[in-house]
C-alpha positions in Angstrom: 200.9 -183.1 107.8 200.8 -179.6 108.0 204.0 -177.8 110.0 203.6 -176.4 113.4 202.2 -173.2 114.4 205.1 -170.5 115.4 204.9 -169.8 119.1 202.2 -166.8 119.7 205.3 -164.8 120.6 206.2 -165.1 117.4 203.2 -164.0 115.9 203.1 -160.6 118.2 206.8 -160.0 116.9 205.9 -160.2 113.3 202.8 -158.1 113.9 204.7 -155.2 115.0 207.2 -155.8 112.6 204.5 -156.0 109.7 202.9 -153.1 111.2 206.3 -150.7 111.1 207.0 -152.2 107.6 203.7 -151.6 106.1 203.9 -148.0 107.0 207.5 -147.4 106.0 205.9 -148.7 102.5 202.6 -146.7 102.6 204.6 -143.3 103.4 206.6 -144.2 100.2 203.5 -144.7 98.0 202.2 -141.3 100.3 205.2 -138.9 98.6 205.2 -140.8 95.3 208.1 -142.7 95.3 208.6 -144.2 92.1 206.9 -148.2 92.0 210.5 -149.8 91.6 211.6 -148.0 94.7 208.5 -149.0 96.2 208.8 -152.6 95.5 212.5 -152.6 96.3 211.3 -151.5 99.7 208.7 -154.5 100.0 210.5 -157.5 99.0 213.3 -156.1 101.0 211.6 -156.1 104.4 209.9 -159.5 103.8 213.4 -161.2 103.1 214.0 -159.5 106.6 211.7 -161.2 108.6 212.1 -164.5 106.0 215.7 -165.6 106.3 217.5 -167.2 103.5 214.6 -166.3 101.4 214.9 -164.1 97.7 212.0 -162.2 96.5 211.1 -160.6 93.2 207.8 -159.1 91.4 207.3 -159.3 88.1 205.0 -156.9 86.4 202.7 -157.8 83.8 201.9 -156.6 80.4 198.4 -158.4 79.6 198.1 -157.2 76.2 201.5 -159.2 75.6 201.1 -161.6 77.9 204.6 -161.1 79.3 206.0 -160.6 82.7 208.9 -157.6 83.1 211.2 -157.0 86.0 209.6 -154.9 89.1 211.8 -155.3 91.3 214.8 -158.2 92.6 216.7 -156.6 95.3 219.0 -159.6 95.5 218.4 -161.8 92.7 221.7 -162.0 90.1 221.3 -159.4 87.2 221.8 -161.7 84.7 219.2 -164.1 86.0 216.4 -160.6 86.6 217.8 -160.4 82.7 217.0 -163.5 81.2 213.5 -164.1 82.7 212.5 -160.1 81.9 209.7 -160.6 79.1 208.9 -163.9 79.4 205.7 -165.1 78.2 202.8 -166.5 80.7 201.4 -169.8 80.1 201.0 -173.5 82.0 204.3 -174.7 82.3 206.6 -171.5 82.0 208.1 -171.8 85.3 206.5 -170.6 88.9 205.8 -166.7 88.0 204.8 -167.7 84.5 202.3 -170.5 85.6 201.1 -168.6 88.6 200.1 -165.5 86.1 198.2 -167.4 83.8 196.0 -169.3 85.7 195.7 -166.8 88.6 196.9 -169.4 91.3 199.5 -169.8 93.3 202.4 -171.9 92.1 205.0 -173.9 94.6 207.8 -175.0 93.0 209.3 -176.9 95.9 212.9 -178.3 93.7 212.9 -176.6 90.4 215.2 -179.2 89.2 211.9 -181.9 89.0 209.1 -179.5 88.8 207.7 -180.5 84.7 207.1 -176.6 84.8 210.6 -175.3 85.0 212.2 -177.2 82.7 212.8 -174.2 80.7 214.1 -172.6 83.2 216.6 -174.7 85.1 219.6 -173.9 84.1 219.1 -170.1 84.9 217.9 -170.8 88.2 221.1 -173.3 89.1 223.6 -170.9 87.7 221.9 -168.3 90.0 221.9 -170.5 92.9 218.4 -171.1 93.0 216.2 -174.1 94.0 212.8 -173.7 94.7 210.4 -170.9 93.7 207.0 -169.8 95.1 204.7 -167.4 93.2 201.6 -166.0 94.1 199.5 -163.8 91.8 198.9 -160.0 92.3 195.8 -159.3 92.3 194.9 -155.3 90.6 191.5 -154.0 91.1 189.2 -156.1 89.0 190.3 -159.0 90.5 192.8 -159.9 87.6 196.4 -160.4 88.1 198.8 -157.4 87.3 202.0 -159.2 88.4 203.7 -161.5 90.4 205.2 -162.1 93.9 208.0 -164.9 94.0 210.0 -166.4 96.9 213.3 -168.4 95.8 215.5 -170.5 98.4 218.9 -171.7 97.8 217.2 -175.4 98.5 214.2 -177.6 98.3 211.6 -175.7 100.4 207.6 -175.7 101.1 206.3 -172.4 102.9 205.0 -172.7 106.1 202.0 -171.2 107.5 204.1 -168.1 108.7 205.6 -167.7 105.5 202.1 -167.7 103.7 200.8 -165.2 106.1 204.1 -163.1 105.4 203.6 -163.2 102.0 199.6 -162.7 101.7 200.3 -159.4 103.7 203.1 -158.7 101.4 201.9 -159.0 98.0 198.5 -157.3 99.0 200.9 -153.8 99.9 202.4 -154.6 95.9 199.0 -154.9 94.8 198.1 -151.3 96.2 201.7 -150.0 95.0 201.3 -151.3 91.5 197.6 -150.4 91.4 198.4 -146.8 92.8 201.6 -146.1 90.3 199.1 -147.2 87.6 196.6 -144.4 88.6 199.2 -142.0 88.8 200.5 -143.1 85.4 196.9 -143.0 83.8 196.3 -139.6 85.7 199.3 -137.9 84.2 198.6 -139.7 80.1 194.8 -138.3 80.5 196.7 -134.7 81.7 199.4 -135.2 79.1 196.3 -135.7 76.4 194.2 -133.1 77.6 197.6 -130.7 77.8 198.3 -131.7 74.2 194.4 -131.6 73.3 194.3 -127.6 74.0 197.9 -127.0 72.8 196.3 -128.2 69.8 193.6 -126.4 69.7 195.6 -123.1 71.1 198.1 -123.8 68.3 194.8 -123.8 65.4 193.3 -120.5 67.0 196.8 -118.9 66.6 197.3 -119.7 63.8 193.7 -119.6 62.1 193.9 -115.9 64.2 197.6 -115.0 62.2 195.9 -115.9 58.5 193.2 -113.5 59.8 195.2 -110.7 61.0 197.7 -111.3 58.1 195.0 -111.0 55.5 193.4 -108.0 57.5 196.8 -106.4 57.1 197.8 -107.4 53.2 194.4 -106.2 52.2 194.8 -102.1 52.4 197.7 -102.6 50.3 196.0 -104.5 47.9 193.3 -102.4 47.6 195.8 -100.0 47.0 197.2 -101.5 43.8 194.0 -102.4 42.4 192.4 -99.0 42.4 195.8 -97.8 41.3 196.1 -100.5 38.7 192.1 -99.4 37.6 193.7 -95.4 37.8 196.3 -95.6 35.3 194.4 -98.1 33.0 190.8 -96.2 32.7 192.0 -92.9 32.7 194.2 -90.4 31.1 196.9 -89.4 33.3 199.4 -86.6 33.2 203.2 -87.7 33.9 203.4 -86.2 37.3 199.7 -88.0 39.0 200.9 -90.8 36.8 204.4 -91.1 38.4 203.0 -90.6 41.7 200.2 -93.8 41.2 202.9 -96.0 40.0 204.7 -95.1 43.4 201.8 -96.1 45.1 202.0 -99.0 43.9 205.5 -99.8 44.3 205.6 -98.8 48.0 201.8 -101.2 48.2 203.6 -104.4 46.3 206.9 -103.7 48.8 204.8 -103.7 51.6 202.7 -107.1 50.4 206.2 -108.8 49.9 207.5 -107.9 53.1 204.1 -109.1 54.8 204.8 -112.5 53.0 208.2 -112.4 53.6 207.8 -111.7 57.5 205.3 -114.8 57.6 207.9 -117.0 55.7 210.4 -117.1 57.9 208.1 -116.8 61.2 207.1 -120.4 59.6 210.7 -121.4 58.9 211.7 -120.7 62.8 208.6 -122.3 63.6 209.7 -125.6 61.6 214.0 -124.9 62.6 214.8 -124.8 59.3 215.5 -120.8 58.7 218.8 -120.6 57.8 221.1 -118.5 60.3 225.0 -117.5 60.0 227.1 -117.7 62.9 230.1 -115.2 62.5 231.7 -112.2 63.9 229.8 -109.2 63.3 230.0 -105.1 64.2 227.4 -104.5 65.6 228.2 -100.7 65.2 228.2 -100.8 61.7 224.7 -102.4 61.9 223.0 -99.9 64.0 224.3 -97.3 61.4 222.5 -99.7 58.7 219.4 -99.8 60.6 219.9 -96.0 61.6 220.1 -95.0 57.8 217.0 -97.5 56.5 214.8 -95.7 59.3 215.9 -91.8 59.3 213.0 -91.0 56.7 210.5 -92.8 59.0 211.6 -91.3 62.1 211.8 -88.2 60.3 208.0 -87.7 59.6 207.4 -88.0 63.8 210.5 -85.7 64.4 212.4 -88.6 66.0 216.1 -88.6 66.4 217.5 -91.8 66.8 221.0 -92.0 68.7 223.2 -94.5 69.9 226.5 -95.3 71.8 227.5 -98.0 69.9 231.8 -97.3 69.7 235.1 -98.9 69.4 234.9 -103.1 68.6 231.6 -104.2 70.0 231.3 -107.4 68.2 228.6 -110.2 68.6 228.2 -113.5 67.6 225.3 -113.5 64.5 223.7 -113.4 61.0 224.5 -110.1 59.9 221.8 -109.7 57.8 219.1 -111.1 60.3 220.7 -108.9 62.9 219.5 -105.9 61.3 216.6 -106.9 60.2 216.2 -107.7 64.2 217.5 -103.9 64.8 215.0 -102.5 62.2 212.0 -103.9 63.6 212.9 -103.1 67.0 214.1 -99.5 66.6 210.5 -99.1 63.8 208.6 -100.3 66.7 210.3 -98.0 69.2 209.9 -94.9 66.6 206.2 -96.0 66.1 205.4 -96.2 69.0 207.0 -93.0 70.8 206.4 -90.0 71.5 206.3 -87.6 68.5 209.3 -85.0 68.3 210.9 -88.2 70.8 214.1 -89.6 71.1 214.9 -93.6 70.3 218.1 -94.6 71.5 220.4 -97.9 71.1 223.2 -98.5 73.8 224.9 -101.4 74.7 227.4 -103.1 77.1 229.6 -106.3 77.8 227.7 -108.2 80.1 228.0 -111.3 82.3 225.6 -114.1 82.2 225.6 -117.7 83.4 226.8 -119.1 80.2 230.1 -116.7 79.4 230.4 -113.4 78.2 227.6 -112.0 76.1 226.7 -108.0 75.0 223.7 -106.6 76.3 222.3 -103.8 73.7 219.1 -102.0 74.7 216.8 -99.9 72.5 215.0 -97.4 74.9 212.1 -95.1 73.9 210.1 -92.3 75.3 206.8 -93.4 74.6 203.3 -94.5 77.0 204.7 -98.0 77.4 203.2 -101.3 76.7 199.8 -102.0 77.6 199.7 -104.5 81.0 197.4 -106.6 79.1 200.1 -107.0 76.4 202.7 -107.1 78.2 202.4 -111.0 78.6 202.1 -111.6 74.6 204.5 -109.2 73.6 206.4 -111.5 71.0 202.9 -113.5 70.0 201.8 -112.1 66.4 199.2 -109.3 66.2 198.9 -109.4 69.4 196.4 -106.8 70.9 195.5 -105.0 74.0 192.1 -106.9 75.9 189.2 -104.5 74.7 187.9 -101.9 77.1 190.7 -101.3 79.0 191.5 -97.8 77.6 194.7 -98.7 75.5 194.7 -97.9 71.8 193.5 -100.9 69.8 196.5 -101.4 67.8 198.6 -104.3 67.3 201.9 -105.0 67.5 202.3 -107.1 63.9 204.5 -109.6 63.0 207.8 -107.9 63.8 208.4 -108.7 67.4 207.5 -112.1 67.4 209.6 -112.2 64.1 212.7 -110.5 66.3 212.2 -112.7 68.9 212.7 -115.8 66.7 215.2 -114.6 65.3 217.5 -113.6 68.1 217.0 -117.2 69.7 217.9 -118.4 66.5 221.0 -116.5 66.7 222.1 -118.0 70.4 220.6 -115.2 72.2 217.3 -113.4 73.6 215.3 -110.7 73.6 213.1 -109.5 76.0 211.2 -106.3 77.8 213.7 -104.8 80.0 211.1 -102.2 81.3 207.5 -100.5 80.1 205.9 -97.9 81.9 204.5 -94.4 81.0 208.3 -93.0 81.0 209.0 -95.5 78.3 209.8 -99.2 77.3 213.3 -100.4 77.5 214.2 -103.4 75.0 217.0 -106.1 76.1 218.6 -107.8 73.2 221.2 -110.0 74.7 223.6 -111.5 72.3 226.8 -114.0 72.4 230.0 -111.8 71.9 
């Protein structure tokens, strides 16, 4: 004989109660709370209106066929731990039985039920007696998980108790069923993300060979029709000398192309080898200062800097300049002719300890707008038709840039405008 109806009192209580509950959960789910939190939330204000009750949901894996811990508010951990990947099948306890024929499953003593005898001496070392699962349901109608009741003693749910617990497992149904859309939302985003990095990633770098064998050609070119010169005809010592220059200063300029790619595709795989050790970085701007005086020479440039006493930095010595050159060639390249290209530099405080600021500053138009963005991406060029020259910037910026956050630092555009572009090289002192 069925137990008595609860007093219609009772009933109007719980309503309001279920009511308030179900949209403390529902403003969870609303701001995304993670699905443990969630479920926390749930079986916590059923074992307030069920007293003496423990609740639990159990999550399941169907390609497995295993059940994994959801949530167990006030189950013992080591009893959540022992039944966490257990597999589904007829007689593997309530939760197990219960998700593998899609019923409901009342254990009402554990101790005699034929499908907990696996299972009972976890359940009376954590105090437990009788178990209830019911199935949750997901949207096609399968079950995604469980909802189990424990009591301390031999116990059948009531009608109120079923009611409780229908209401209660449908709100984990629509948590489970809306973390798994949000899950399967954000893997299709991650995929489509990684799709067009991909892609982006192949363009670049089918975009790089391009530009790279754009660039190696002239030179090239160079020492073939030298090569041709000097081998078909007849020349005096002087023309002679002077094609044999050529192509010297066409062959140095093919190896440095290679050499520039090299280690952009060493930074790119972390395995370009970079010293760490004190260095004067005076001394280094004279280096720089003294490979460049013929180049800056031929657009009446002077190059100047304030670089005195022990201003030392943290750094590869011999990537350091090679970071100076390129920086102070571009600067010279790209100002004004009869211009001024100048290298200061201070101590400076940042959020991680002491570092030295230096700054190469030019005289020149500034960097394109349309630039600006891709300033350290290789051959990187100015959008056509927006009046800026079509020339690109080359490797040796985006080269630079590697290697200064190889070195512990950064680089970056301190300024660009038509008075000039101001480069920040911040380095560890």
């Amino acid at each position: 004989m069925s137990a008595p109806l609860p007093a219609p009192e009772l009933w109007v209580e719980d309503a309001r109660e279920l009511l308030d509950r179900q949209t403390e959960v529902l403003e969870m789910i609303a701001r995304a709370a993670p699905l443990a939190e969630v479920l926390t939330g749930i079986l916590a204000s059923l074992e307030h209106l069920m007293a003496g009750a423990r609740c639990s949901v159990l999550l399941l894996d169907r390609e497995r066929g295993t059940l994994h811990h959801g949530a167990a508010p006030s189950l013992p951990e080591t009893y959540v731990g022992a039944i966490d990947g257990m597999a589904i099948g007829p007689a593997a306890g309530s939760c197990g039985t219960a998700a593998a024929l899609d019923v409901a499953v009342v254990a009402t003593d554990v101790r005699s039920d034929p499908r907990w005898v696996g299972y009972r001496d976890l359940a009376a070392a954590a105090g437990l007696r009788s178990c209830w699962s019911t199935p949750i349901e997901g949207r096609d109608g399968r079950p995604v998980g469980t909802f189990a009741v424990y009591h301390a003693r031999p116990h059948r749910p009531n009608p109120r108790e079923q009611l409780l617990v229908d209401r209660f497992t449908h709100l984990a149904s629509v948590a489970i069923d809306h973390a798994r859309l949000v899950q399967e939302r954000q893997a299709r985003l991650e995929a489509e993300t990684a799709r067009r990095t991909a892609e982006e990633l192949s363009r670049a770098r089918l975009e790089l060979l391009a530009a790279v064998g754009h660039e190696a050609r002239t030179p090239i070119q160079a020492i073939v029709g030298f090569a041709e010169l000097l081998g078909t005809m007849d020349l005096d010592e002087p023309r002679r000398r002077e094609a044999l220059q050529h192509i010297g200063a066409a062959a140095g300029h093919v190896m440095d192309l290679l050499s520039d790619v090299l280690d952009l595709s060493r930074l790119e795989a972390n395995v370009l080898p970079v010293a760490a050790e004190p260095v004067d970085l005076g001394e280094v701007v004279d280096e720089a200062f003294g490979l460049l005086s013929a180049q800056a020479g031929r657009r009446g440039c002077r190059l100047v800097h304030d670089v005195r006493g022990e201003r030392r930095v943290l750094g590869d010595r011999r990537r350091l300049r090679q970071v100076l050159i390129n920086l102070v060639a571009n600067s010279v390249r790209h100002g004004r002719v009869g211009g001024c290209v100048q290298v200061s530099c201070r101590t400076d405080a940042d959020p991680t300890g002491a570092s030295v600021l230096v700054t190469i500053d030019d005289d020149g138009p500034g960097i394109p707008p349309d630039v600006l963005p891709r300033i350290f991406t290789p051959y990187a060029r100015a959008a056509p038709g927006d009046g800026s020259a079509e020339e690109s910037i080359g490797l040796g910026l985006a080269l630079a840039h590697g290697l200064v956050r190889a070195m512990g630092g950064d680089l970056s555009v301190g300024s660009s405008g038509p008075g000039g572009t101001s480069m920040h090289l911040r380095l560890p002192a």
